[in-house]
N, C-alpha and C positions, 0 to 999 in steps of 0.2 A: 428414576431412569427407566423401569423395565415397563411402568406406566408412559413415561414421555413420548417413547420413538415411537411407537404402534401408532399411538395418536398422530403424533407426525409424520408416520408412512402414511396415513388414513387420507390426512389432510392434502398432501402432497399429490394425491392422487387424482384428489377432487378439483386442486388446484390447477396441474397439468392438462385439464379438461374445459378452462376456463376462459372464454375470448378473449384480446387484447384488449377490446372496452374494459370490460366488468373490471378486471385486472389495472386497468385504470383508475376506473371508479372507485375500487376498494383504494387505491394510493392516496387519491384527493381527498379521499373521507380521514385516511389516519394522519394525512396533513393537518388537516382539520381540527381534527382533536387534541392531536399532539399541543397544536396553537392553542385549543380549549384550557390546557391545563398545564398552560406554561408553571403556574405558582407552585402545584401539585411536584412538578419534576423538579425545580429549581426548589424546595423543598425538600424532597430525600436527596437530592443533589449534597447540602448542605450537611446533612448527617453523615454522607461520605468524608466527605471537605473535613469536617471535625477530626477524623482519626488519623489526616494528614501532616505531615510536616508541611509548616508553610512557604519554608527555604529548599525544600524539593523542585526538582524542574519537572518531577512529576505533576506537583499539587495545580500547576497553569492547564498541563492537559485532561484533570478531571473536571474539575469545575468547568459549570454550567451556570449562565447567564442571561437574560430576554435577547441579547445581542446572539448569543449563539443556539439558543432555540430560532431567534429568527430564521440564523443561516439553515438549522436542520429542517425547518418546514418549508423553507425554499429548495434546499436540496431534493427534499419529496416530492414536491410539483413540478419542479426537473425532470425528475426520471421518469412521474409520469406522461411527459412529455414528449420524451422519446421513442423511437419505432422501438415496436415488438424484436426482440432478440429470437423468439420461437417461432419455428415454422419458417423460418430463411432456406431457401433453396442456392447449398453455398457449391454445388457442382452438379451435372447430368453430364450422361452421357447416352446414345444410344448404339447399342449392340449392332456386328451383322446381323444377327439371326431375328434382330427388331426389338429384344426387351432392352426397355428403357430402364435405367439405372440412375437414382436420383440421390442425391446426399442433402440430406434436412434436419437443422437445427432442431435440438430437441430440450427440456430442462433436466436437469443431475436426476433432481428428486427433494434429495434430504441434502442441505449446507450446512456442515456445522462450523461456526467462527470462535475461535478462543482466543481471548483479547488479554488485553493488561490493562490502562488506568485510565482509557477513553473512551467514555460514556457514549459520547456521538458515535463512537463505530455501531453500538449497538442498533440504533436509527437507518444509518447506513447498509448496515450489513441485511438488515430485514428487506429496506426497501430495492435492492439491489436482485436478493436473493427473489423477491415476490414478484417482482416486474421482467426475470429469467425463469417464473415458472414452478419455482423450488422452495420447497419450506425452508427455514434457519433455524439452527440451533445452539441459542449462545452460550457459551459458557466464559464469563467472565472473570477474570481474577478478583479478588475479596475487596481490593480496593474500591470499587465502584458497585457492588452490589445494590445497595438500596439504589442507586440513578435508576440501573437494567430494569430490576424489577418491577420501577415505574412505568419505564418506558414499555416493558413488555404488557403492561396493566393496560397503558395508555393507547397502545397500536391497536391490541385487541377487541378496543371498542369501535375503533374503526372499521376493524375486518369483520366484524358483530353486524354494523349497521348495515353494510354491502351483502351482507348471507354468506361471508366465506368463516368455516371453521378456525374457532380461534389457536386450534394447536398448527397454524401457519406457522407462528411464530411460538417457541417455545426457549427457556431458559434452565440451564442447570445453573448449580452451584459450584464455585470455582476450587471446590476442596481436588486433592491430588487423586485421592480415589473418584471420582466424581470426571475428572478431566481421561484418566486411564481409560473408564468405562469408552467413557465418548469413542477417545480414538482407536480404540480394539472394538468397535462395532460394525466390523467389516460384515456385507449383506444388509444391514440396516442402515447408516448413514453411507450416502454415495462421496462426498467428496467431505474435508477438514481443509480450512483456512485458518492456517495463523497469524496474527496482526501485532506485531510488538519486539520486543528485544529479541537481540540474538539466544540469549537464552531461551526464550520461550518458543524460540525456531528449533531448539536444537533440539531441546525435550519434545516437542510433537514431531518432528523426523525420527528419531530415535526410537520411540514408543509405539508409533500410528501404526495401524494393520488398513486402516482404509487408506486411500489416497488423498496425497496430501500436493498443494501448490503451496511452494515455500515465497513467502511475502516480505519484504527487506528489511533485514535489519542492512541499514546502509552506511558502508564504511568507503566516503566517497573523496574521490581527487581531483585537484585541477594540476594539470603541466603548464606549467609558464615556459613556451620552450624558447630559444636562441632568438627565433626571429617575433615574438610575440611583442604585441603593440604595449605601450606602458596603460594607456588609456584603457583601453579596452580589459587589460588585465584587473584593473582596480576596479572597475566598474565590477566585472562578474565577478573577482573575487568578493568582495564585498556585498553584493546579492546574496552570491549563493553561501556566503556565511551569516549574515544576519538578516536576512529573509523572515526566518521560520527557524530558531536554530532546534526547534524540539521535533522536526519533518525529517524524516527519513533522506528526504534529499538534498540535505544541507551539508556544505562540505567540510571535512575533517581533517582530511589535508591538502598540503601545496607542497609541490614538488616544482624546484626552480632550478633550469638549464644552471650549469655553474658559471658557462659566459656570461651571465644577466644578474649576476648575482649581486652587484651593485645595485641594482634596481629596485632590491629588495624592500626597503623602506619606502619609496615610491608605492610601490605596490600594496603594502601592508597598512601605511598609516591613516587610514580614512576605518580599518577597525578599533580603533583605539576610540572613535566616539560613541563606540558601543561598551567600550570597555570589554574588547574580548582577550582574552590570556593566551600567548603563543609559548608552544614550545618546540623548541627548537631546536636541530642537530649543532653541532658543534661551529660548521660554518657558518650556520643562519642565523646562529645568536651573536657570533663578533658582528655580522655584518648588522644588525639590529641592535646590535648593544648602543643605548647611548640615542636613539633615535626613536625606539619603541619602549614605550613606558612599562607595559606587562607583559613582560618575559622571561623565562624558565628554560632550565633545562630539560631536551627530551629523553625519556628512557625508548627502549626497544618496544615495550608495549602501548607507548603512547599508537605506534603505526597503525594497530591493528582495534583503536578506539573508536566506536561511535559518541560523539562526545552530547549531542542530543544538550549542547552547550553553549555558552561566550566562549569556546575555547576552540582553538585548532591547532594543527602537527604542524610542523616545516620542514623540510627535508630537502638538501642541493641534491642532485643528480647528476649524470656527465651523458646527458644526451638523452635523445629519443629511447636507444633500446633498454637503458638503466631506468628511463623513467613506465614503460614497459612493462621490465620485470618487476621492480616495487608493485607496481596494480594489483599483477599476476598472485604476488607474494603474501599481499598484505590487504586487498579489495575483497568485496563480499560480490562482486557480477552487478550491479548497482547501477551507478550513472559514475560518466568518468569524464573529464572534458580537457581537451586541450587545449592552448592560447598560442595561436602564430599564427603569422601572414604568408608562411610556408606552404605552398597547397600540397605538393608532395609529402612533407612531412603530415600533414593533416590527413591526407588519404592513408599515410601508414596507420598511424594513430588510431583512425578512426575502422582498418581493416585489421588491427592485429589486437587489440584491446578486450578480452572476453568480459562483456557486461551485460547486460539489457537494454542498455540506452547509453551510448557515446555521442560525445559532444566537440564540435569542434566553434572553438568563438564563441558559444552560447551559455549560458547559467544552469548548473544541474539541477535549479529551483524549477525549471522546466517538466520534470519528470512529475505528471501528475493528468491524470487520465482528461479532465478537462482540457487542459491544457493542448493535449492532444488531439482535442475533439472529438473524444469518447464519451460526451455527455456527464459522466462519472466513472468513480473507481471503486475497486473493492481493496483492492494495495496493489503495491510494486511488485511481481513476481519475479524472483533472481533466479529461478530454475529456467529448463531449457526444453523440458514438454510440457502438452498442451497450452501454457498462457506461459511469456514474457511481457517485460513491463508493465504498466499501468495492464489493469483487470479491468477489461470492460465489462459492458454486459456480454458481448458477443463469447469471452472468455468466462464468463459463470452460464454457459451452457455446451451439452456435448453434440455427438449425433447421431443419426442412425439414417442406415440406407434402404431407400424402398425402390422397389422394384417391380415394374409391372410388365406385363406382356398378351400374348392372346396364345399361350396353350403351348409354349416354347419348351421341350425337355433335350435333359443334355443326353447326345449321344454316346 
């Protein structure tokens, strides 16, 4: 560590100095390689994979495959594709007295990302951080070790071939002392990203002395409210539950008006050919008993579960503002969506709801920087300064204001 950062201040430096070609060029080159040495990664890939449970809903998001190095070498050529995030002129102004006053994107410096059992973040997170300007610095949890440290093996040749320093990209080790260091290296790393469970959000909030944009762990809802279409309900419930269910934006639960509550099986039974398991409050399971094949009783902390699952919560409500307060109570600021053909009710919904992205009629499968037309993401940020929602690039950099004049002093 006390070797790592130096080097990584060094790099950072040289980095921030560097055109948006070259900074290109070095992207396409670690595409390049990365594709070089598909077998190499998918290789210590495997030696992760081994110490896995293979009935884990983790063990689908470590593993690496030619199908999913494809997507991450495409992902790279993406970004390099995209406008420069540095040196955007995002406000001016000019003075009476004639100095102009200019606000211009600028990069962090030092990113450090600390992840959990998703190897591709490592990929991501370099090329995200390198194309905003800024070194990364992963620290990965244990589970995926040997992937990172290929893949940090494998960028570095990239950044090699282009002339950029290879402590661009730099990896620790994901031990507890190891992670502390990290985020008590206030002065030295400029900003910490978390990417993973809420646990892993809680402990880097809790601990961090630098700053942090906290990244979702997401405990998301849909309201089926009184006037919501049956169609329309089954259709995105059904998206946004078996989409992706190990995506941060996949939903957890459904909260259903109690007039509509008949509906219920209408609405639900097109998960059952997913085989997803509901649980469900006391009303939701008589109305589904007998109709819905896998079904359980909910406890009080199912509410408050990212199920990262086949599985979702149910829950009646008695209206808008009970479906409201559950969010408030029980939501992590996420994505949240509503279903009715109420446009009042929808503009409440969608003005009283405290999240990052609210939804009205739409799939909370939505919440994803692409999606958005941010080219990429870095994650879902559920805080409420500097980045919300999907992290683009524009959000993995800061700013600074310059200011020029001809000889202007204040009286």
């Amino acid at each position: 560590m006390h070797n790592t950062l130096p080097a990584c201040r060094a790099a950072a430096d040289t980095l921030a100095a560097a055109t948006p070609e070259k900074i290109d060029n070095a992207l396409i080159a670690v595409a390049d390689a990365v594709e070089a040495a598909a077998d190499e990664i998918i290789a210590a890939n495997a030696a992760d994979c081994e110490t896995m449970d293979s009935s884990a809903s983790s063990c689908g998001r470590l593993r690496l495959d030619r199908s999913r190095i494809a997507d991450i070498v495409s992902a790279i050529r993406q970004i390099a594709a995209l406008p420069s995030p540095v040196g955007v002129e995002l406000a001016s102004a000019k003075r009476p007295n004639g100095m102009l006053i200019r606000r211009i994107s600028v990069p962090f410096g030092i990113i450090g990302v600390i992840f959990e059992d998703r190897p591709d973040v490592a990929f991501d997170a370099f090329a995200l951080c390198f194309k905003a300007g800024s070194a990364c610095v992963l620290n990965p949890e244990h589970e995926a070790t040997h992937t990172v440290e290929k893949a940090v093996e494998v960028i570095r040749r990239g950044l090699l071939a282009q002339g950029f320093a290879p402590e661009c990209i730099a990896m620790l080790d994901g031990g507890h002392d190891a992670t502390l260091e990290l985020l008590r290296a206030r002065g030295t790393v400029d900003l910490i990203i978390p990417r993973g469970s809420r646990r892993l959000i809680d402990f880097v909030r809790d601990n961090a002395r630098v700053p942090v944009i906290e990244t979702g762990a997401g405990v998301c809802h849909t309201f089926f409210h009184a006037a919501g279409d049956i169609a329309t309900g089954r259709d995105i419930i059904y998206n946004a539950k078996t989409r992706r269910v190990d995506a941060c934006n996949a939903l957890d639960c459904l909260l259903v008006d109690r007039p509509r509550l008949t509906d219920l099986p209408a609405l639900c039974y097109r998960l059952s050919e997913k085989n997803v398991t509901i649980y469900a409050d006391n009303e939701a399971f008589h109305a589904l008993e007998g109709a819905y094949p896998l079904l359980e009783k909910a406890t009080e902390d199912h509410y408050e579960h990212e199920w990262l699952d086949y599985k979702l919560t149910v829950r009646v409500v008695d209206g808008i503002d009970e479906a409201i307060e559950h969010i408030a109570r029980h939501g992590s600021h996420h994505s949240e969506c509503i279903i009715t053909e109420n446009r009042p009710a929808a503009e409440q919904f969608l003005r009283r709801v405290d999240a990052a992205c609210v939804y009205s009629n739409v799939s909370t499968a939505f919440t994803d920087g692409a999606q958005f037309g941010f080219g990429a993401e870095m994650g879902i940020s559920t805080q409420k300064l500097h980045a919300r929602g999907p992290i683009g690039l524009s959000g993995l950099c800061t700013y600074k204001f310059l200011i020029t004049g001809a000889g202007q002093i204040r009286p």
